[in-house]
N, C-alpha and C positions, 0 to 999 in steps of 0.2 A: 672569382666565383661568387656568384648571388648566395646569401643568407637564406632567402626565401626557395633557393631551389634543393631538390629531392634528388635520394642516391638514384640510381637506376636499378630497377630488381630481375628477376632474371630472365633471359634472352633482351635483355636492353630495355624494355617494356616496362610501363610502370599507369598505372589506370587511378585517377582521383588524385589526390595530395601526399606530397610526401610526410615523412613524419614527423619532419619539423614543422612544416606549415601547419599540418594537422592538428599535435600537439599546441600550437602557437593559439590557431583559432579554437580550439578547444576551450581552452581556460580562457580566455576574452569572453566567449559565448556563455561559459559558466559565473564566470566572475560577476557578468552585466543580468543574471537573477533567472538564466533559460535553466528548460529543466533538463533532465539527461538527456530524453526522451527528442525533445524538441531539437537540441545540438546533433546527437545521433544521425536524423533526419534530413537537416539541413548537410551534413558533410556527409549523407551519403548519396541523395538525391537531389540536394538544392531544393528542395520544398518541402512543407510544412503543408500534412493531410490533416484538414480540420477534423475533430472527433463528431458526427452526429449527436446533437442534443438527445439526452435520456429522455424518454416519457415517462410522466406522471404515475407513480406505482398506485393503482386503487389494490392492489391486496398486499400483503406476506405473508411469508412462511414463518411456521413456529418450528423449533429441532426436529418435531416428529415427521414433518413434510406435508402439511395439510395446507391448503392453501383457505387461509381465514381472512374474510371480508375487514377494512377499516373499517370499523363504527363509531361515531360518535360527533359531536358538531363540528361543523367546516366552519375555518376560519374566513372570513372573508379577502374576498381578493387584494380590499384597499385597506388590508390592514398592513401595521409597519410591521416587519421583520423580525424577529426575537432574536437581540444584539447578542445574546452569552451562548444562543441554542446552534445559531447559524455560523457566527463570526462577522455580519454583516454589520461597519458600522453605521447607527445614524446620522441625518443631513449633518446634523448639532453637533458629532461629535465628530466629522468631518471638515466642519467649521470651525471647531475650535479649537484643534489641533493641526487646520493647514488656514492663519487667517487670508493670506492672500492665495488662491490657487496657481499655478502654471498656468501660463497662454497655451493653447494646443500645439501641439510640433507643428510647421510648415514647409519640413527642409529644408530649411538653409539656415543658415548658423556662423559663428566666428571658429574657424580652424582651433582644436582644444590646445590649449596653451600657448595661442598668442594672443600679446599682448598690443591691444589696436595702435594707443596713442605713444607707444614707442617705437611701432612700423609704419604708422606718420610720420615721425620724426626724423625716423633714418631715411624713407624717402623723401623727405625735405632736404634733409642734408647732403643727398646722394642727386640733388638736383642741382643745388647751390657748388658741388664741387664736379660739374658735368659728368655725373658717371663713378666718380672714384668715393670710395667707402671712407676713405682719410684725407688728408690736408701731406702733401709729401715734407719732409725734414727743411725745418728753416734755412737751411743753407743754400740747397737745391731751389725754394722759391726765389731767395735773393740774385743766385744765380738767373733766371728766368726773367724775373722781373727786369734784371740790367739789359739782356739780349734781345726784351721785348718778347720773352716767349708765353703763351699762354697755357692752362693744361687742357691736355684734349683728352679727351673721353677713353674709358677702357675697356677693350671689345671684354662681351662676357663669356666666360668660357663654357663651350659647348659640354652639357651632359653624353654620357653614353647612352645607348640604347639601353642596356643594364637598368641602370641608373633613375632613367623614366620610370620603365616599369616598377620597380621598386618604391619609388616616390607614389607612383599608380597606386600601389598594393598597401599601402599606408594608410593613404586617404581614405580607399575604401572600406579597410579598418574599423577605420576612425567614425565611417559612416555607417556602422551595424552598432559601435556601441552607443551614439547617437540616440538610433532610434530604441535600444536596449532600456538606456538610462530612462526615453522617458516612456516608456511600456511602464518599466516598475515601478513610477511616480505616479502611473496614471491607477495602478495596481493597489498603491497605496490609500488612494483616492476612494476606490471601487469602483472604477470609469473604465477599467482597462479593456472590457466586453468590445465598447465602442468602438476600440484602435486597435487588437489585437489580428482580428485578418489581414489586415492591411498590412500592419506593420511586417506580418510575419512573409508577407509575398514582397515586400519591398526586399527583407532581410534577405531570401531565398535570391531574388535576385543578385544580389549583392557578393551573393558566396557562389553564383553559378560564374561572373565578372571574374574572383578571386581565384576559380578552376585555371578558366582562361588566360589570366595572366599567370599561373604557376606553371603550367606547360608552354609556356613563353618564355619565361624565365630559364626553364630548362635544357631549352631549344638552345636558349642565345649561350648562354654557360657549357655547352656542348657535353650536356649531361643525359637527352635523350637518345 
């Protein structure tokens, strides 16, 4: 039985994720800096409805309900930002606290947690022994070696269907918090404006992908 797959609720029927997956991508989406809001959205619809930017208020309200004109001089448009008033920080203080910045995401990336030049090596080594991950027991070569026998290659053993998908649903994972990690980097920066739609229809994709292989999963597990 798949990890990834969901009970069935009742008349057999079951619509969206189950409550593991749910739960699962829940705290991954929360953990990588989304807001409730934002997670909510994506696990209920797979997209993320961008908010219409506010307009510029020219008036307010005082308690009593009167609407009273702003008075007074307009700051100009190319003036910089008030750091303590807005939270905005300066270029300066953005330089001087990130001195090298991040290169922009581009998609592709090393799988999180492998390490490159020791999966070189093993496919070096997994070349040099045609196929086989070891060298077999000294005895056994010597034997080989007197009979003139050589080693021959070791078929690999085939994944289940299960198994794919699961590996599938990993990856894809792995590729929402991806692009999470560098929203919040970019967030930290004040750039995140720039990558934020984008990023958020890549994501929505990604978790409509994660629908699809969860009711696969459930199919194959003979859970739906």
């Amino acid at each position: 039985m798949s990890q990834f797959g969901p009970r069935p609720g009742p008349g057999g029927k079951r619509r969206g994720f189950s409550k593991e997956t749910e739960a699962f991508l829940r705290e991954t989406l929360e953990a990588s800096g989304a807001s409730r809001r934002t997670v909510a959205g994506l696990l209920a619809t797979g997209s993320v409805a961008a908010a219409p930017p506010k307009a510029p208020g020219f008036h307010r309200r005082n308690p009593g309900g009167v609407v009273v004109p702003v008075v007074g001089r307009r700051r100009p448009d190319h003036a910089p930002p008030d750091r303590f008033a807005s939270g905005i920080r300066t270029k300066e203080a953005i330089a001087a606290a990130n001195p090298r910045a991040p290169e922009p995401w581009t998609g592709r990336g090393v799988p999180r947690g492998r390490d490159n030049d020791a999966e070189k090596a093993r496919l070096q080594r997994r070349m040099e022994l045609h196929g086989k991950e070891t060298l077999p027991p000294p005895r056994r070569l010597s034997e080989m070696a007197r009979d003139g026998r050589t080693l021959e290659p070791t078929p690999p053993r085939r994944k289940t269907r299960v198994q794919e998908m699961e590996e599938m649903f990993s990856a894809i994972v792995g590729e929402i918090e991806e692009r999470e990690e560098f929203l919040a980097e970019m967030r930290e920066l004040g750039r995140a404006e720039r990558y934020e739609r984008e990023i958020a229809a890549e994501v929505a994709a990604r978790v409509n992908q994660l629908k699809g292989l969860d009711e696969a999963l459930r199919s194959a597990s003979g859970l739906s």
